[in-house]
Every structure is written in structure tokens, then in C-alpha cells.
N, C-alpha and C positions, 0 to 999 in steps of 0.2 A: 504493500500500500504506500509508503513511503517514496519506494523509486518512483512511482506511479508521479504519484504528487509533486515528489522532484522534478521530474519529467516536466511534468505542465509548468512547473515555476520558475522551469529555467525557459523553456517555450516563450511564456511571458515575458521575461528578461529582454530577452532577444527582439521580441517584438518592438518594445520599446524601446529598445537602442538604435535600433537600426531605425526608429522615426525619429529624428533626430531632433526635428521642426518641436512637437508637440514635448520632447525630453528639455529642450530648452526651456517654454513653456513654462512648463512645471517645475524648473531651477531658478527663474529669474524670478516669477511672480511671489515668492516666501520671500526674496529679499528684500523688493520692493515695498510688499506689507512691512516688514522688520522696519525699513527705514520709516516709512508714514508712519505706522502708530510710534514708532517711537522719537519723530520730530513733531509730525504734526496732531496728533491726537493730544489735545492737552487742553486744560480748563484754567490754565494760569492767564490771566487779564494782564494784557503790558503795552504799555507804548502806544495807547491811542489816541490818535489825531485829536489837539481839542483847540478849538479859537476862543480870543477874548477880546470881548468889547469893552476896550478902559475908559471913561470918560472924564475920569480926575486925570489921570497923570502924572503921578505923583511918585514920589519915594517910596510912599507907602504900598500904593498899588505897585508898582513894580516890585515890590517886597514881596506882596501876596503872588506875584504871576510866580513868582521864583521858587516860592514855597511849594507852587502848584509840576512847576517843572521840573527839578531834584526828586519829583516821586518816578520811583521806575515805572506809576504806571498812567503818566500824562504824557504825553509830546505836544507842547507849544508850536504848536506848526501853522496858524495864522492869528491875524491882527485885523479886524475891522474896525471902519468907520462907522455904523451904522446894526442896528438889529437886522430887517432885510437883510442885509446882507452876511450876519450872523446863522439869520433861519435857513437861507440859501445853502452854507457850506452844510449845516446840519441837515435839513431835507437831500442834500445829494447826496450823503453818505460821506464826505469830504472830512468832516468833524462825527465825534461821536460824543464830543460835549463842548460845553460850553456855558466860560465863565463873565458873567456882565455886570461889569465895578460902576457905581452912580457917581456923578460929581459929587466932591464935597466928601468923598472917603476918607482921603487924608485928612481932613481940618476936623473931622467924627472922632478920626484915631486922636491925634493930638489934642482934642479939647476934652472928649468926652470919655476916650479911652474904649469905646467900642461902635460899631458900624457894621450893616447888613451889605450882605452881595448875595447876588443870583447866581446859582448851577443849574444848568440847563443839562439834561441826559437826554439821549437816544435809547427811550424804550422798547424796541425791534425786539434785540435780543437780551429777551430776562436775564440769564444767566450773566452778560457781560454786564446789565444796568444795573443790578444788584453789585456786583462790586464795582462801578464806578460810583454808585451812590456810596458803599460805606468807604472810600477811599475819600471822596469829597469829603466828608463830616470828618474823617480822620485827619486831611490834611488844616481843615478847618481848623478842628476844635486844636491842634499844636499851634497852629498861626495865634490863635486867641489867647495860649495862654503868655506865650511871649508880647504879645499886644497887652495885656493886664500888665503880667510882670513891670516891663518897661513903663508905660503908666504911670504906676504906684510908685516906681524907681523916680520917677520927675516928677510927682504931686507931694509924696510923702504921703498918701492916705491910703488906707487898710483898705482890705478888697470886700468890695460891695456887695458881690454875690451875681453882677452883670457882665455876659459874655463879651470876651474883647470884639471878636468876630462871629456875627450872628449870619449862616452860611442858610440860605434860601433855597433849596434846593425843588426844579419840575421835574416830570419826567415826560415827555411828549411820546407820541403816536404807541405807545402802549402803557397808562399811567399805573394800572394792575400790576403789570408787568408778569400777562399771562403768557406762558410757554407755546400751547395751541396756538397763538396770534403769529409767534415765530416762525414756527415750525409748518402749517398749515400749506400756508403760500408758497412754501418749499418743496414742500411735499410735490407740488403741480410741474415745476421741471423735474425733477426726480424720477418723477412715474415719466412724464415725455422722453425724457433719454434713455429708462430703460428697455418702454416699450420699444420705441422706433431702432436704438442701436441693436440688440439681442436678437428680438424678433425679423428687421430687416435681414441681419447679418445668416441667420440660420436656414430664412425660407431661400433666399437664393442660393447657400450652400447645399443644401437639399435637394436643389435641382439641377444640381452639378452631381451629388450623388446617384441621383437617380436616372441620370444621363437624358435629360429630359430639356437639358439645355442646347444640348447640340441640336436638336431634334427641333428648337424652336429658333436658333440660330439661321438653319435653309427655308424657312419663312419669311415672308417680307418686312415682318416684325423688325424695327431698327433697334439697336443697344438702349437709347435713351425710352425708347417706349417698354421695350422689357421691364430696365427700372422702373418708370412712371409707374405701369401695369401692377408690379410685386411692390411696390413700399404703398400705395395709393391705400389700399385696405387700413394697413398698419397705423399711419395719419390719421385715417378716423376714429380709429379704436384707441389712440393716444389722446387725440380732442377727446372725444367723447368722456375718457377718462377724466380727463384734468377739469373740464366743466362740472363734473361729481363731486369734485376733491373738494373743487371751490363752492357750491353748492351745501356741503353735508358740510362743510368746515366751518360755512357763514350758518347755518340752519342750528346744528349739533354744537359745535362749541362754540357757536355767537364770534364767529371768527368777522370784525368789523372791515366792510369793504369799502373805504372810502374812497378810490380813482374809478375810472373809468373801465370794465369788463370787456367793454367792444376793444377797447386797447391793447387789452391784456390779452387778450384770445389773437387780436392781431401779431403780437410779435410773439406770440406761440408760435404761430406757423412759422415766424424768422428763424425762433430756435432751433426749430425743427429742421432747421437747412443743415445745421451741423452733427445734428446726433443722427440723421439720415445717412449726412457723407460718413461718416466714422462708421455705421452701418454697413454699406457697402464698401466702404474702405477694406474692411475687417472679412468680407465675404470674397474678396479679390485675392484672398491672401492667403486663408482658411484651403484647406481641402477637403476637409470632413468637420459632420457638426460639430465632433468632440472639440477640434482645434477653433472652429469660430466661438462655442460657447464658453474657452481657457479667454481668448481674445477680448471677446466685448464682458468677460466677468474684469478682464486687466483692466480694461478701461475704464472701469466702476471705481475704480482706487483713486484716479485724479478728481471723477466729479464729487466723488464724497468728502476729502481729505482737505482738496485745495479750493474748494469753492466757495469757502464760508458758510456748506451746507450746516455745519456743524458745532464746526471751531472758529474763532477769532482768527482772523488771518495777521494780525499784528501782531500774534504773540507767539508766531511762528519765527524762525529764524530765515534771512530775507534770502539765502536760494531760493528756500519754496516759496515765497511768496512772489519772486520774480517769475516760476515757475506756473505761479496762479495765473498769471497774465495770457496764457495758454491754456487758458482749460474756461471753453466757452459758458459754463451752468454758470462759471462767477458773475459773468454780467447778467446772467437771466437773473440771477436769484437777483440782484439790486434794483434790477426793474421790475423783476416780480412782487417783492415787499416793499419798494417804492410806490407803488400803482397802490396795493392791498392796505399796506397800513398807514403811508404818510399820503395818500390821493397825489401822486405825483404825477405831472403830464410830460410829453416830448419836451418842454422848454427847458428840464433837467433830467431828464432820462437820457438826451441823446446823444452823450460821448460811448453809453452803452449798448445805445440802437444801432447805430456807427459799426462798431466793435465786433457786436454779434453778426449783422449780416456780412461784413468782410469775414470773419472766419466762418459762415455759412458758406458763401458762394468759393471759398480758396478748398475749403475740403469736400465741398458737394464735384466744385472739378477736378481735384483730382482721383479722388474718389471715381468719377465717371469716366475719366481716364487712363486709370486704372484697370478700370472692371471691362474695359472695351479694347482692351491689351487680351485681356486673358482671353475674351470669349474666340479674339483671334489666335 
């Protein structure tokens, strides 16, 4: 029994060694996991973009901006004149906070020994708002007690029991700072790229297996209508999806839909130009299903890891996040939960509308150029 079974398991051996294609496959994809979960799977908040609007100008305020930047987990990374144009960098996703000093801060601190500011947070993603909220009150409440200390250092009077810095803190477009409101809208590219990439990439491998392509090759049938013909189903069945998602998301968890749906469902189809090409891209390449379903599951690793489906992309170390700049779900998802929870339209969506249909129509053709190579 044993030779037997040796027999068969060296049989298998052999098999897959000599597929060389799908042995690889199956060595690189564990590293590549290794690396992501363990750069970019992480829940530590760092580094994000925040503007402030100063309108004293003072010592003092610039004392507070400094206090707010020495934390590992602010970046001072703009300066406005104006709120609009505060709300702006925060609606584009540009900022993810935002701190706004009233005139007359400094003459508060010096006369009175204490003084209010506004923190403004991006409630999108719970998880991140939650600790930029207890970071804010943390950085606060230090600034305050140095603002008392010194104080009482130049009055001589004993402390009154009133905060140096009294820190104001909103939370915009999700003030609960419900998970579902995150998550939901996400959900809707997720499911479009796994339908259309996986399911694309297999039916037309399938009919390479089944020799069923040659066969439709000495037909008048041209390469680009084959495509058209085999992904056309798969689009509707991915729409049809994503309008449920958003549907049962807004019905079921009260998921609040404040943009435009005709918009949203619009540059779905945009999206769709590139989890379509990576689709066929992946069936060009593929010889058997086993090898297209190793392919479009690899593929699954960049939409998850680097797209902010999940994780803060700031608090990634910035190969990958240079890396994210290639991995098309990241601009879906900002116009997705731009649209969904801040009602945002093209006037600031469109460096990512942009974005998306250039790498739609760069991998839909070669993807189509590809795939019209092999059939020859």
C-alpha cells in the first residue's frame, strides 16, 4: 500500500514540477502575502495630512501648530487662508484634519491664561477618527498645561481650576463614527473587481480549455467582439450587485447617501475598464483555470492591502504607498466614499476620475492586445 501511494506522490511531484508556470505561482504569492500583512496590515494611525487655519498669528499659535507637529501622528502639510478652502483640502481627502486658531488667541493666552480652538476630523474612517480624536485632546490637554504653568509663572496666582487650552473638537461626514458608513461604500468596488476580474479571467480560460475558442476564432466573430460578447454578462451581474450593496447598506445599516447615485453608478462603469482589463489581462496568460484562479486571487492582494480598502495608507511605509498609486480600487474607493459620505461632485473628485479612466483604457488595451496575440 505504501509503494502504491508513493507511487502516486511522486506522480504528483513530477506533475508539478514540470508546470513550472503555476510552481512559481504558488512560491511567489506566500511571499508577497509575508510582505503585505506584514508592512501593510497595521492599525497604527501616523502621519496624516492635517491643514490649519491660523488667524492670530502669533507666537502663541505657532507654539500650538508645533505642538500639533512633533506628534508622530500629525503632518503639517498645508496652510490656508480661508475655511472654504480648509473644507476643500478636507472634502478631497487632501487633509484628514484640521486645526482652526480664532484671532485674538494669543492676547487669550497672555491675558487670560487660557483660549478655545477648533479640531476638525474626517469621520470616513472610524477607526482612524477615533484616534485622531484622542490624539487631538492628548496633544491639547499637554499644550494646556504648559499654557497654565507659564501663566501662573508671570501672574504669581495659584491655578484656578480653568483649562489653558480648551480644544473644540467636530467630527464631519460620519459624526457617530459608524464602521458600516466606512466600510459599506467599499464594499461596492470590492465586489466590482472581484466579480469582473475572476469571473472575466476564468470564462474565457475555459474556453480555451474546452477548445471552443478556436472553433469560434474561423467565425466572422472579430477578437474585440469575443470580448465584448464574454465580459458583457459579467458587467451586469457586477452592477446589479453593487446597486444591492448600496441599497441594503442605505436601507439595513442607515448607510447615509449624500452625492449623487447616477454619478456613482457612472464611474462604476469607469472602474470597470480596469478590473475588466486585469481580467482578460490574466486570461491571456493563464492556461488552465487553476492558473487564472492563482492569478486574479494575486491580484486581490494589491486591491485589499494598498487601497485604503482597509488600512490607512499613511501609516504604511512610503514604497507601498508609492506602490498604491498603481492599484486602480484606491481612487475608486475616494470617489466612492467621497460621493457616499461627504456628497462630493466632479468639481473635486476629478484628479481621481482622471486617474481611473487613464488606467482603465492603458490596461483594457493592452489587455486587448494581449489577448489578440494569443488567439493568433
Amino acid at each position: 500500500m505504501i509503494r502504491r501511494i508513493a507511487s502516486v506522490t511522486r506522480k504528483e511531484f513530477l506533475h508539478i514540477l514540470r508546470d513550472k508556470r503555476t510552481l512559481a505561482i504558488m512560491l511567489v504569492i506566500p511571499v508577497v502575502q509575508m510582505l503585505l500583512f506584514g508592512y501593510a496590515v497595521t492599525t497604527d494611525v501616523k502621519h496624516l495630512s492635517m491643514v490649519v487655519f491660523d488667524q492670530d498669528r502669533s507666537v502663541q499659535s505657532r507654539d500650538l501648530v508645533d505642538a500639533y507637529r512633533v506628534s508622530t501622528i500629525f503632518d503639517v502639510d498645508y496652510f490656508v487662508e480661508s475655511e472654504p478652502d480648509l473644507e476643500l483640502l478636507i472634502d478631497s481627502g487632501q487633509a484628514r484634519a484640521g486645526l482652526v486658531i480664532g484671532p485674538g488667541f494669543g492676547d487669550d493666552i497672555l491675558k487670560r491664561g487660557s483660549a478655545q480652538v477648533a479640531f476638525i476630523i474626517d469621520g470616513s474612517d472610524p477607526t482612524v477618527a477615533n484616534t485622531v480624536l484622542a490624539a487631538a485632546l492628548t496633544v491639547g490637554q499637554a499644550k494646556s498645561v504648559q499654557l497654565v504653568q507659564s501663566f501662573l509663572a508671570r501672574s504669581g496666582l495659584r491655578f484656578s481650576g480653568n483649562p489653558g487650552l480648551d480644544v473644540r473638537t467636530r467630527v464631519w461626514y460620519n459624526p457617530d463614527m459608524v464602521s458600516a458608513n466606512f466600510m459599506v461604500p467599499a464594499l461596492i468596488g470590492f465586489i466590482l473587481q472581484i466579480m469582473t476580474t475572476m469571473l472575466t479571467a476564468l470564462a474565457i480560460v475555459r474556453e480555451k480549455e474546452l477548445g471552443t475558442v478556436e472553433q469560434l476564432i474561423v467565425t466572422p466573430i472579430r477578437p474585440f467582439e469575443l470580448i465584448l460578447g464574454k465580459v458583457a454578462p459579467y458587467v451586469v451581474v457586477a452592477m446589479i450587485d453593487a446597486v444591492e450593496i448600496l441599497l441594503v447598506g442605505s436601507w439595513w445599516f442607515k448607510v447615509p447617501v449624500n452625492g449623487s447615485v447616477a454619478l456613482l453608478v457612472t464611474l462604476c462603469l469607469v472602474f470597470l475598464l480596469s478590473s475588466l482589463g486585469i481580467g482578460i489581462l490574466i486570461s491571456s496568460v493563464a492556461r488552465t483555470q487553476q492558473e487564472a484562479m492563482f492569478l486574479a486571487f494575486f491580484s486581490m492582494f494589491p486591491a485589499i492591502f494598498l487601497s485604503g480598502f482597509l488600512f490607512p495608507l499613511s501609516s504604511m511605509p512610503e514604497v507601498l504607498q508609492l506602490l498604491s498609486y498603481a492599484v486602480p480600487l484606491r481612487y475608486f474607493l475616494i470617489i466612492d466614499r467621497g460621493i457616499v459620505l461627504k456628497g462630493n461632485g466632479l468639481d473635486i473628485l476629478w484628479p481621481q476620475v482622471v486617474a481611473l479612466s487613464v488606467f482603465g483604457v492603458a490596461i483594457l488595451a493592452l489587455a486587448s492586445t494581449r489577448f489578440h496575440k494569443t488567439l493568433g
